[in-house]
C-alpha positions in Angstrom: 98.0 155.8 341.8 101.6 156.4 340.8 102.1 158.3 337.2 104.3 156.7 334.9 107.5 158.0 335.2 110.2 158.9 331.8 113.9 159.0 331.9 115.0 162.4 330.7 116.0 160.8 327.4 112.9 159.1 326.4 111.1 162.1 327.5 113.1 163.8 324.8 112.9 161.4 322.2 109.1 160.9 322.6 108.5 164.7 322.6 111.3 165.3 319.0 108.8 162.0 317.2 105.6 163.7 318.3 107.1 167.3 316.9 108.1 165.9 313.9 104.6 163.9 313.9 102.7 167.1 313.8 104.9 168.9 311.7 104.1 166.1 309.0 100.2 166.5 309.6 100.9 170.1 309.6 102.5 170.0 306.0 100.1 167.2 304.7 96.8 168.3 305.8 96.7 171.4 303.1 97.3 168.8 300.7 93.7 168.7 298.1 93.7 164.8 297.6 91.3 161.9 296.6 92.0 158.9 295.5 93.5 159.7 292.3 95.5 162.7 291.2 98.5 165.4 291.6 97.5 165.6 295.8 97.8 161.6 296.4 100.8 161.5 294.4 102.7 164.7 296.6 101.6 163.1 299.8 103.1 159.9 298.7 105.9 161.3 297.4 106.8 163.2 300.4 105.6 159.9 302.7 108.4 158.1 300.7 110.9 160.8 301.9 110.3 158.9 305.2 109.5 155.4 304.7 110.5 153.4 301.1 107.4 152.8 299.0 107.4 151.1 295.7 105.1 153.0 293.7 103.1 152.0 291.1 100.2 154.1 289.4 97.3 152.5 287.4 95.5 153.8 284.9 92.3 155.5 284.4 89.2 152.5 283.4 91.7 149.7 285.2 89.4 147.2 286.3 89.9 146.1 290.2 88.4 143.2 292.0 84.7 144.5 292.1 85.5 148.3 291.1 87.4 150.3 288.3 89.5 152.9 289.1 88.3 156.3 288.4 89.0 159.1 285.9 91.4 161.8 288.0 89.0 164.0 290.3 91.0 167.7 291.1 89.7 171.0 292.2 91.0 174.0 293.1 88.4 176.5 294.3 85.1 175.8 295.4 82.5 177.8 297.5 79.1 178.8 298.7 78.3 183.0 298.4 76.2 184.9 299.1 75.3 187.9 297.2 76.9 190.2 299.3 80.0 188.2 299.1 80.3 186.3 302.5 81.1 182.9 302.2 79.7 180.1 303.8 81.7 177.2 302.5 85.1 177.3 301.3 87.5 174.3 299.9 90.4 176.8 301.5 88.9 176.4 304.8 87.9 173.1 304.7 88.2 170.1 302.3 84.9 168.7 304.2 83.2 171.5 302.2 82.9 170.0 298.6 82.2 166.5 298.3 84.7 164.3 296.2 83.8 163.8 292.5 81.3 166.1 292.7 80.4 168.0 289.3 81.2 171.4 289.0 78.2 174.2 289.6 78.3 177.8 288.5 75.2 179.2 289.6 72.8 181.6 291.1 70.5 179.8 292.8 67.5 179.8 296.2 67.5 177.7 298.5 65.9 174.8 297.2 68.1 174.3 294.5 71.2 174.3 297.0 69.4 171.5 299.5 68.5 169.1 296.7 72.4 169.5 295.6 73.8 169.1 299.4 74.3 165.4 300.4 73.9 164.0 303.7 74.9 160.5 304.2 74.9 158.3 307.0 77.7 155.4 307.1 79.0 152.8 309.6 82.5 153.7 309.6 82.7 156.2 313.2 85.2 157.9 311.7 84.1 159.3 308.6 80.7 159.7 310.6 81.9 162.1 312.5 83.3 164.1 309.5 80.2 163.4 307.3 78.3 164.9 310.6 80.0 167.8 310.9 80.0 168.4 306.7 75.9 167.7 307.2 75.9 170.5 310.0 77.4 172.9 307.6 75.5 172.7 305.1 72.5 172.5 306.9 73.6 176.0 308.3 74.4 177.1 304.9 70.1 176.0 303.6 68.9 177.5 307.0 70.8 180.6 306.6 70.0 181.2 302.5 66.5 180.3 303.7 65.9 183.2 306.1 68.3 185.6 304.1 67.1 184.7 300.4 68.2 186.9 297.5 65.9 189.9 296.4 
């Protein structure tokens, strides 16, 4: 089996678009987003520095086909502690840590408390399974470790 076989030029060309491909995931990625708010509209703002986008925002309560667009949804710290400090789950590590539209919890609590607030959801999309998975894993780690480490 032969392998496929570049001229130098598209060799080059391919490798600059898949720099400048990363470097775009690189500088989106960080970006706190749903789908409403300050993070959609900087990653479509800097997406229109590439392609053009006519952009047009909607209110708040704006009925849709079958839905209504939702109030604005932002965060900017969220976490799981424990009492000495260490922290299991951190929005800065991972945006798969909080669930979107979640309400706001400031709280000492056991273990129970925090299992009856963690969602696990199964879904037929295979891509958001996979992140949903790994979110479920964490926070099942997070319940088994405040379970066998519970505060005094």
């Amino acid at each position: 089996m032969s392998a496929l076989q570049l001229d130098d030029h598209i060799q080059e060309t391919s490798t600059a678009v898949g720099t400048k491909a990363l470097n775009l995931v690189r500088e989106l990625y960080p970006i706190g987003r749903s789908i409403t708010g300050a993070g959609l509209r900087a990653t479509v703002e800097r997406l229109s520095r590439i392609v053009p986008l006519e952009i047009t925002e909607v209110a708040s309560g704006t009925p849709v086909f079958d839905w209504t667009v939702p109030d604005e949804w932002t965060i900017d710290e969220a976490f799981i502690e424990h009492e000495s400090g260490r922290r299991f789950a951190d929005l800065r590590e991972s945006s798969l840590h909080v669930m979107g539209y979640s309400t706001p919890v400031d709280a000492t609590m056991a273990h129970a408390p925090i299992s009856a607030r963690s969602r696990c959801r199964s879904t037929a999309s295979s891509s958001s399974a996979s992140r949903r998975r790994q979110a479920c894993r964490l926070r099942s780690t997070i319940a088994r470790h405040i379970a066998t480490n519970p505060a005094p």
